[in-house]
C-alpha positions as CSV (number, residue, x, y, z in Angstrom):
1,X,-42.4,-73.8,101.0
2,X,-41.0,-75.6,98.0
3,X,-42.7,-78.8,99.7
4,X,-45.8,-77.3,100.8
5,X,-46.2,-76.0,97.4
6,X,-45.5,-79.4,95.9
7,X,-47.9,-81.5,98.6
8,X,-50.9,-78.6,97.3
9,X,-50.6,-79.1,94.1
10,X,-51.0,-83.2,94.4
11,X,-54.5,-83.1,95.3
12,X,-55.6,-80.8,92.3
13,X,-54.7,-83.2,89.7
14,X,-56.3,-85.7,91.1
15,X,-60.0,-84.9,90.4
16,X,-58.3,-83.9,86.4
17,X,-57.3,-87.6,86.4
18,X,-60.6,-88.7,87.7
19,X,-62.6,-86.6,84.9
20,X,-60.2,-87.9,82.1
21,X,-61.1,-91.2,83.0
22,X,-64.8,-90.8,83.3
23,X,-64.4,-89.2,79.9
24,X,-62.9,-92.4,79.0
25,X,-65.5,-94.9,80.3
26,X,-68.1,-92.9,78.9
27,X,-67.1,-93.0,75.3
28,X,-69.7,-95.5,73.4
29,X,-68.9,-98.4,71.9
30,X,-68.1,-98.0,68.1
31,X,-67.4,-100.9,65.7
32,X,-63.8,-101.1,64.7
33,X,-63.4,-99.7,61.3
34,X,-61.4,-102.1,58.4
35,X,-60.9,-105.4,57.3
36,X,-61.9,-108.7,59.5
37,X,-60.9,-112.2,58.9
38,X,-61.7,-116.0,60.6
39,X,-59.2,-118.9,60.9
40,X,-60.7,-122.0,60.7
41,X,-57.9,-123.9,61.7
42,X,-57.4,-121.7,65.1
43,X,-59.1,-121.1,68.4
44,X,-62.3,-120.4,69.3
45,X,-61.5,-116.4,69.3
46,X,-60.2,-116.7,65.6
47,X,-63.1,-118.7,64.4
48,X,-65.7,-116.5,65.5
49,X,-63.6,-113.3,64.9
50,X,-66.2,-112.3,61.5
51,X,-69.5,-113.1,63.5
52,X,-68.6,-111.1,66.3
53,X,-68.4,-108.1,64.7
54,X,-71.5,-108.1,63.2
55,X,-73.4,-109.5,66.6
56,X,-71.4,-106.2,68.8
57,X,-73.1,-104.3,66.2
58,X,-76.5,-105.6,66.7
59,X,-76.3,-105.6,70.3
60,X,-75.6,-101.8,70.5
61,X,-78.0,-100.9,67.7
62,X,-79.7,-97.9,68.6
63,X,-83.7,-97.9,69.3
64,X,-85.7,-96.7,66.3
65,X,-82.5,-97.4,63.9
66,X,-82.7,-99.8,61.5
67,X,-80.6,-102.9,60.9
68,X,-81.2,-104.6,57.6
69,X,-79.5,-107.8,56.8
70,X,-79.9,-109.8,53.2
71,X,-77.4,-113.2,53.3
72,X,-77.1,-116.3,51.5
73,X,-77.1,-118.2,54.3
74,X,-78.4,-117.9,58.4
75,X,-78.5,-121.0,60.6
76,X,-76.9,-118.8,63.6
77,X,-79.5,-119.2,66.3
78,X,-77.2,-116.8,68.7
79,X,-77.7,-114.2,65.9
80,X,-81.2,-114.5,65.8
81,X,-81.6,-114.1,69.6
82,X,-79.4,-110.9,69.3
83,X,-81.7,-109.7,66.4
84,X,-84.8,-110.3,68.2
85,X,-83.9,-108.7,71.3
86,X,-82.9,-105.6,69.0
87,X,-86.5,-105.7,67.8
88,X,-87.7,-106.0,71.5
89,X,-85.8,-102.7,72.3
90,X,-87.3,-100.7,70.0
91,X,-84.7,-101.4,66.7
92,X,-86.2,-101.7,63.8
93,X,-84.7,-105.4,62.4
94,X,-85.2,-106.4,58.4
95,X,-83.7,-109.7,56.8
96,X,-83.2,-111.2,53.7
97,X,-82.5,-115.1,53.0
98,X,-82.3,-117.1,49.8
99,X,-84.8,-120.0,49.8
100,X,-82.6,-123.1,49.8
101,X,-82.5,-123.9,53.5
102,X,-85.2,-123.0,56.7
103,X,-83.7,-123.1,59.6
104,X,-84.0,-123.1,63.2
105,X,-82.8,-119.5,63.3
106,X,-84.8,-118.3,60.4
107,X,-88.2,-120.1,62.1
108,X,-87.3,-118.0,65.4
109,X,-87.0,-114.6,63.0
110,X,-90.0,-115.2,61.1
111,X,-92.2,-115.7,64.1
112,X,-90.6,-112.8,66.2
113,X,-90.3,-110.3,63.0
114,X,-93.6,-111.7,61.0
115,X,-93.1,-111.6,57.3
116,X,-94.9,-108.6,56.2
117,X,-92.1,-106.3,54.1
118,X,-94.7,-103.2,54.5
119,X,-93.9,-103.1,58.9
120,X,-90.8,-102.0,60.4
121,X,-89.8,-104.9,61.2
122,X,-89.4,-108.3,59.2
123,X,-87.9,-111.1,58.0
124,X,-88.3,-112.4,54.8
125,X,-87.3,-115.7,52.4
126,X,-87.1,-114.4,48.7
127,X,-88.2,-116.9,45.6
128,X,-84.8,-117.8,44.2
129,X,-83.1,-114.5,43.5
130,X,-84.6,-111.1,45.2
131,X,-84.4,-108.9,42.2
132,X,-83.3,-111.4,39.4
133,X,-84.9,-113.4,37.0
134,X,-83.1,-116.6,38.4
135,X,-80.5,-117.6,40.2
136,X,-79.9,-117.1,44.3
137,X,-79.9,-114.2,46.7
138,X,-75.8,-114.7,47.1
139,X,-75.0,-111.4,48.8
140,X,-73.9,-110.7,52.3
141,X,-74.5,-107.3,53.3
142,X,-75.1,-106.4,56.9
143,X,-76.6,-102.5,57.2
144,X,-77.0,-100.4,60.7
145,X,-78.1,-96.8,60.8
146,X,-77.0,-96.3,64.3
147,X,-74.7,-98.4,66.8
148,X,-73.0,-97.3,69.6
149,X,-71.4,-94.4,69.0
150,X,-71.4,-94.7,64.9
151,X,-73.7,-94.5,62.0
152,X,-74.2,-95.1,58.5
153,X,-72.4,-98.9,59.2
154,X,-72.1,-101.3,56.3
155,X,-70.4,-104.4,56.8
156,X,-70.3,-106.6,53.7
157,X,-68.0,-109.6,52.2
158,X,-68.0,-113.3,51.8
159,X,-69.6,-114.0,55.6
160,X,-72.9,-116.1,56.0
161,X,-74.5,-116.5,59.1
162,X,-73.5,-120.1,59.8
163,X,-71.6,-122.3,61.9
164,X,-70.3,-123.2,58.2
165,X,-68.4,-119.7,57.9
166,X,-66.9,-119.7,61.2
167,X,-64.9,-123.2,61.8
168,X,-65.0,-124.9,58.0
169,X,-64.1,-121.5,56.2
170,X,-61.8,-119.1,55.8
171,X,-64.2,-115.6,55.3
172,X,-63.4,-111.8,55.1
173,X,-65.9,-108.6,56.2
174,X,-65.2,-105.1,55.6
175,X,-66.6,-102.8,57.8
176,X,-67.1,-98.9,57.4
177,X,-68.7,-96.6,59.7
178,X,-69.4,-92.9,59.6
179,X,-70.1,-93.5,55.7
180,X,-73.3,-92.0,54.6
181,X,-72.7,-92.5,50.9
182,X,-71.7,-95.6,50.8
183,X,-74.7,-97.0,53.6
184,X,-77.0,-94.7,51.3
185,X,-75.5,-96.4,48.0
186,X,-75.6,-100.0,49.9
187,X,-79.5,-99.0,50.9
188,X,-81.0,-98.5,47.8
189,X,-79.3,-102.1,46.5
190,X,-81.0,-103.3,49.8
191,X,-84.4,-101.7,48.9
192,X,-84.5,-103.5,45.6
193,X,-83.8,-106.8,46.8
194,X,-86.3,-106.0,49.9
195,X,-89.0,-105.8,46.0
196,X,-88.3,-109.4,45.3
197,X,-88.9,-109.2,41.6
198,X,-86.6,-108.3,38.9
199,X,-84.6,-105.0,39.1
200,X,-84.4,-103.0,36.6
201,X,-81.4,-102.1,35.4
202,X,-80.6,-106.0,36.5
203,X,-77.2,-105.1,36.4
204,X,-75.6,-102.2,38.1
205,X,-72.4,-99.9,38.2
206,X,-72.6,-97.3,40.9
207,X,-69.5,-94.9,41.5
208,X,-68.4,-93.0,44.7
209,X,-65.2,-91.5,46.1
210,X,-63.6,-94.4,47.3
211,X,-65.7,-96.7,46.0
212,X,-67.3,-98.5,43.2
213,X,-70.3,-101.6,43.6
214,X,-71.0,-104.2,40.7
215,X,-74.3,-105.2,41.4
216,X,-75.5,-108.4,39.1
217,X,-76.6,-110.0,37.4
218,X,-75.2,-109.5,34.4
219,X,-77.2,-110.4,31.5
220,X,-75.3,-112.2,28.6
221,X,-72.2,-112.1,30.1
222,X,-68.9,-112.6,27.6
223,X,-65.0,-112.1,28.1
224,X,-65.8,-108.8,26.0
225,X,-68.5,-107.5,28.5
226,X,-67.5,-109.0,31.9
227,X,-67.0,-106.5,34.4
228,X,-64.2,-108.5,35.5
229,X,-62.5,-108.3,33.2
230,X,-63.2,-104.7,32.1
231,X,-61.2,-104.4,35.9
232,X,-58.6,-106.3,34.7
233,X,-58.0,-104.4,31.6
234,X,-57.5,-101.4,33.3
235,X,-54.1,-102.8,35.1
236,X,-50.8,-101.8,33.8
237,X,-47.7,-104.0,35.1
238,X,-45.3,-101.6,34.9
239,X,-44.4,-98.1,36.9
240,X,-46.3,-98.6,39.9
241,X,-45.1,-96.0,42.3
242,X,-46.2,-94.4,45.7
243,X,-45.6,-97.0,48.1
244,X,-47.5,-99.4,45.6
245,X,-46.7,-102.7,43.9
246,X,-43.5,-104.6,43.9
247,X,-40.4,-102.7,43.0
248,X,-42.5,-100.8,40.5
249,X,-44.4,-103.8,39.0
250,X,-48.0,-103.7,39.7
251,X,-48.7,-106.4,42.7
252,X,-52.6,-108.8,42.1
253,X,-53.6,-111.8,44.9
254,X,-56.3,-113.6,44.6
255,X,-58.4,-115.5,47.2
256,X,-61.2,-117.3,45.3
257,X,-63.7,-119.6,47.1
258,X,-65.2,-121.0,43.5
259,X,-63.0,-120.5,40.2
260,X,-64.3,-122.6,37.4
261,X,-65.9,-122.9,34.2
262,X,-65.3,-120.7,30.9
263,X,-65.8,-117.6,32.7
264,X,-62.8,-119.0,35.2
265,X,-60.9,-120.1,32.0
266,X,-60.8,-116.6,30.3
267,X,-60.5,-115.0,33.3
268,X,-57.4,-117.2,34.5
269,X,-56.3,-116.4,30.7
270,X,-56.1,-112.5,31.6
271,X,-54.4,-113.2,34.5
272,X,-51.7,-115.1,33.3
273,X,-51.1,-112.2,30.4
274,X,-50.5,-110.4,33.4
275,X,-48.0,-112.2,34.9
276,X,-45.8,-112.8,31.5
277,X,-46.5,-108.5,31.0
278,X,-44.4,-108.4,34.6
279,X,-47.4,-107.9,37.0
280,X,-46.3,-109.7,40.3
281,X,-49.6,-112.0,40.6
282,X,-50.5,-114.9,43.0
283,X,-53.6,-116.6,42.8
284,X,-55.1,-119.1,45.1
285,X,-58.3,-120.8,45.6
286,X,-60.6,-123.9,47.1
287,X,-62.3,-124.9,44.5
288,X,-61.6,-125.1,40.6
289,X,-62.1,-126.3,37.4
290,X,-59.8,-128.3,35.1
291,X,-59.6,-126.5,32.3
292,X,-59.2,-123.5,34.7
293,X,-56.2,-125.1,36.4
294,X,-54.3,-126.0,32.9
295,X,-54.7,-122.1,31.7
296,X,-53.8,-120.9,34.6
297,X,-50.8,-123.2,35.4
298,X,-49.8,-122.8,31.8
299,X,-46.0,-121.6,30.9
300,X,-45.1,-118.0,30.2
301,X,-41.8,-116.5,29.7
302,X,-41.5,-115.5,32.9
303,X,-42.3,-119.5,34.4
304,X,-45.8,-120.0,36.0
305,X,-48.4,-117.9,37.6
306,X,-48.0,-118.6,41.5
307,X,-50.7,-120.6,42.5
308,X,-51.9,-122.6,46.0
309,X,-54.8,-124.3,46.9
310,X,-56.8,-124.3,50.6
311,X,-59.4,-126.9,50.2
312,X,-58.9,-129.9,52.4
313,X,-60.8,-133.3,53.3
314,X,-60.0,-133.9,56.6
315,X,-63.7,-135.6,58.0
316,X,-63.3,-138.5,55.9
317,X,-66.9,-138.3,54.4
318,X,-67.4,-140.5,51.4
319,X,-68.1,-137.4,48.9
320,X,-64.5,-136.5,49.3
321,X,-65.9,-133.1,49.6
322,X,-63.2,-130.2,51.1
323,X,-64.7,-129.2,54.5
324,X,-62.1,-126.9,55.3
325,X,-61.0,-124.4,52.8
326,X,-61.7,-120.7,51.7
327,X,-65.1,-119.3,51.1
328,X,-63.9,-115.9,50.1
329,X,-63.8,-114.0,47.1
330,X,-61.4,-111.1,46.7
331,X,-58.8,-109.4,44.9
332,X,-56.4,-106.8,45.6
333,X,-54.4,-104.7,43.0
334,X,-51.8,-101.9,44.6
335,X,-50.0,-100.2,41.7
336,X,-50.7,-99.1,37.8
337,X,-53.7,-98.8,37.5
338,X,-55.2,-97.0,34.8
339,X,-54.1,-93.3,34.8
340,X,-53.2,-94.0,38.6
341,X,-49.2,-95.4,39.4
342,X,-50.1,-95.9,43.1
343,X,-53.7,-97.4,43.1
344,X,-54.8,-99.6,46.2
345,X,-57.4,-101.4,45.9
346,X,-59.5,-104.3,47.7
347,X,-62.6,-105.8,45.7
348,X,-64.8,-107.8,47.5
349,X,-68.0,-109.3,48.0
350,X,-69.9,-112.4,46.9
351,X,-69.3,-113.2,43.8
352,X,-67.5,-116.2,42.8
353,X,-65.2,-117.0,39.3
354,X,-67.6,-118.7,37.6
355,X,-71.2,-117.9,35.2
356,X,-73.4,-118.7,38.5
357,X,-71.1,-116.0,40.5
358,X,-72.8,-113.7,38.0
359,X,-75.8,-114.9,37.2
360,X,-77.9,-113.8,40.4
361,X,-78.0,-111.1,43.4
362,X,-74.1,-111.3,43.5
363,X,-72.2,-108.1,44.5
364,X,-68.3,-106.4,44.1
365,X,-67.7,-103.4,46.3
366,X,-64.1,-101.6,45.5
367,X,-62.9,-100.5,48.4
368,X,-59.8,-97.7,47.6
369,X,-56.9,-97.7,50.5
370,X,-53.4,-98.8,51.0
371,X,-54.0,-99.9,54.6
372,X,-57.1,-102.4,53.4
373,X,-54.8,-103.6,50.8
374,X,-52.3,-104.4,53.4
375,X,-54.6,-106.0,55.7
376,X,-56.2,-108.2,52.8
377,X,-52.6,-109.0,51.6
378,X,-52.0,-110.2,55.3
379,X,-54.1,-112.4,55.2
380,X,-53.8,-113.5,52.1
381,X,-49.7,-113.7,53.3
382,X,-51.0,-116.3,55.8
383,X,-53.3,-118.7,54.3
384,X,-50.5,-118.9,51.3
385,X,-47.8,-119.6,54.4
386,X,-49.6,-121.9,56.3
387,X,-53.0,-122.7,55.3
388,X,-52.3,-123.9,51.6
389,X,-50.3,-125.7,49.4
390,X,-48.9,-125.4,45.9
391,X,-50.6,-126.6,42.8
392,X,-48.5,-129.3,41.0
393,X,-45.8,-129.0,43.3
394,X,-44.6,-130.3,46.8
395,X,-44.3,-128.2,50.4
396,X,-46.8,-126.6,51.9
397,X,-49.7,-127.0,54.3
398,X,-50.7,-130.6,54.4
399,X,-52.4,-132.1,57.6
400,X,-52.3,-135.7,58.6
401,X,-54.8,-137.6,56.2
402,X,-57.9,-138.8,58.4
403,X,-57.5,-142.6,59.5
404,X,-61.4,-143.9,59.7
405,X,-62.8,-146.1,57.0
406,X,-65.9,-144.8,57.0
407,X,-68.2,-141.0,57.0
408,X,-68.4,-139.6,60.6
409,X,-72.3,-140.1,60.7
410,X,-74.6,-137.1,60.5
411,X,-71.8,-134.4,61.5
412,X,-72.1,-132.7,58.1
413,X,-74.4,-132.8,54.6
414,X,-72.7,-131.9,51.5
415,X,-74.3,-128.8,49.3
416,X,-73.3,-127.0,46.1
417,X,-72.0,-123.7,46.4
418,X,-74.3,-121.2,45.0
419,X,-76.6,-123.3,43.0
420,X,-79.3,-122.1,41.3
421,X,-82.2,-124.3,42.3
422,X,-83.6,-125.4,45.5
423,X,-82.3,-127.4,47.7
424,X,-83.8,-130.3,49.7
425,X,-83.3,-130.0,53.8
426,X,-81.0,-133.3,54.6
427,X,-80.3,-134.0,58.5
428,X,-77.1,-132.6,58.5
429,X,-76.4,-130.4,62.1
430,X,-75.0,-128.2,59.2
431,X,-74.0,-127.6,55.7
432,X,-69.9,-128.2,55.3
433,X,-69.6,-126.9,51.8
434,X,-72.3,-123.3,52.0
């Protein structure tokens, strides 16, 4: 009886088994939740780790949802297919570009979308900034109502849409879904850039739960008024608790793409403070300025502020331009923090370390969590390991200098980072420095 009762009861779990896993193959796609970052250096998987987030997204976009996209930069002709099949399902599709570049991918929007900003659908070139007086339209922000099984999803950081982002630069995206006060409070930034003509307020300071969102420009900027460095300020070195910091000393890394000028000089200044008050800070960027460097690099009690660099030549073009390096533009603080001894914070966004990276539509989005700050300080663990090399010293990353003579003909064009003028289109088959 034992057996018989044992032989029954085998074909009753079965069809249990069966429902659990229809259960599971019919739970929707939802976008993973958190931080997302490219290699350069690696594999095709690693390279395109950023940009396939945000195509997933538009490919499960809901019909009659909206995505609405305002970048830099979009030369991603795959993208724009993916958008324009959205549109052809019923999505509702709105983009925003700078005007230094028209590409293929942007001439395939324009003619699929149309142009007019009163439709549901569009896309749309802004005249130098979207709602500033000069300047660029710098920010990447990447909006969807509803897709898959998740709304209110804002994806934002340093990514552009370009072959650029994906194998020449290192690039980070935080993604959020389920988040209706932060897509609501990413919305109405995306509305006034949708105006093209000056905001007003130009600048911005909006404040949620877990977040806060710089939006510039920011008129007439000094050390006194920078909202920087009003965030800098705020960071005590000493009694970080909580799971925060470095055996209680309040832990800062940097990643910045572009770090130059007298804005990057007073703003390496703070920084090395900082690390003399006993704040345990490492810094690293692609691109800086001299006078930045010597601050920076100059001797406290406690020795020098940590610092790398990640820009390399390695295409042997006669500019001597880096064409592989970091693009991004973030800072993490876990520790004191104001009134808080275990604050964890990632900032992000597009704003670089210099007057320009302030100047125009630039954005910072705080984003409060010890598990971002741990996957931003991962990353930030592994460029610093392997991707980069010390300033003034020896060691590090440092790949076999190229051999030719000469520029490898019409593989890339060089072009300012976030200029503030237009740029001429050159015959490049892409930008290297974007």
């Amino acid at each position: 009886m034992a057996l018989t009762g044992s032989l029954l009861a085998v074909p009753a779990t079965v069809p249990a088994a069966a429902r659990a896993a229809e259960v599971v193959a019919k739970k929707p796609w939802e976008p993973a939740a958190g931080g997302f970052f490219n290699n350069p250096w690696g594999d095709t998987d690693s390279q395109y780790r950023i940009e396939r987030q945000i195509v997933a997204a538009i490919r499960h976009a809901k019909p009659k949802s909206h995505i609405r996209i305002a970048v830099y930069s979009f030369d991603r002709v795959n993208v724009a297919k993916a958008l324009i099949k959205a549109h052809q399902r019923g999505v509702y599709v709105q983009v925003l570009h700078n005007d230094h570049q028209y590409t293929q991918a942007m001439k395939m929007l324009k003619k699929a979308l149309g142009t007019n900003r009163g439709k549901k659908s569009w896309d749309y070139t802004c005249k130098t900034g979207c709602r500033s007086v000069q300047g660029v339209l710098h920010d990447k922000i990447y909006l969807f109502e509803h897709t898959g099984g998740a709304r209110d999803v804002v994806m934002t950081g340093s990514h552009n849409l370009t072959r650029n982002a994906t194998v020449h630069q290192f690039n980070d995206l935080l993604v959020k879904k389920d988040a209706p006060n932060l897509h609501s409070m990413m919305l109405q930034l995306f509305w006034e850039l949708k105006k093209d003509k000056p905001a007003k307020p130009l600048y911005e300071h909006k404040v949620l739960a877990n977040y806060q969102l710089w939006v510039m420009p920011h008129p007439r900027t000094t050390s006194a008024n920078d909202p920087l460095m009003r965030i800098l300020r705020q960071v005590r070195c000493q009694g970080a608790n909580g799971g925060t910091g470095t055996h209680g000393r309040t832990k800062i890394r940097v990643s910045m793409h572009s770090w130059a000028g007298d804005r990057g000089t007073y703003i390496a200044r703070k920084l090395r403070q900082l690390y003399a008050d006993g704040c345990d800070v490492k810094v690293m960027w692609a691109l800086a300025g001299s006078t930045m460097k010597k601050t920076i690099g100059a001797s406290t009690p406690r020795g020098q502020v940590p610092r790398h660099a990640n820009g390399y030549n390695t295409d042997c073009d006669e500019l001597h331009e880096v064409d592989m390096y970091s693009h991004q533009k973030y800072m993490t603080i876990s520790g004191h923090y104001g009134d808080d001894r275990s604050a964890s914070f990632v900032f992000t966004g597009s704003s670089n370390w210099t007057f320009s990276g302030i100047s125009g539509d630039e954005m910072i989005l705080r984003a409060t969590g010890a598990n971002l700050v741990k996957r931003w300080n991962t990353n930030f663990t592994y460029i610093w390991e392997h991707r980069s090399r010390p300033v003034g010293g020896s060691g590090g990353f440092r790949p076999t200098p190229p051999t030719c003579t000469s520029a490898r003909a019409g593989a890339t064009e060089r072009r300012v980072p976030a200029t503030t003028t237009t740029d001429p289109t050159f015959s490049g088959r892409y930008w290297e420095n974007d």
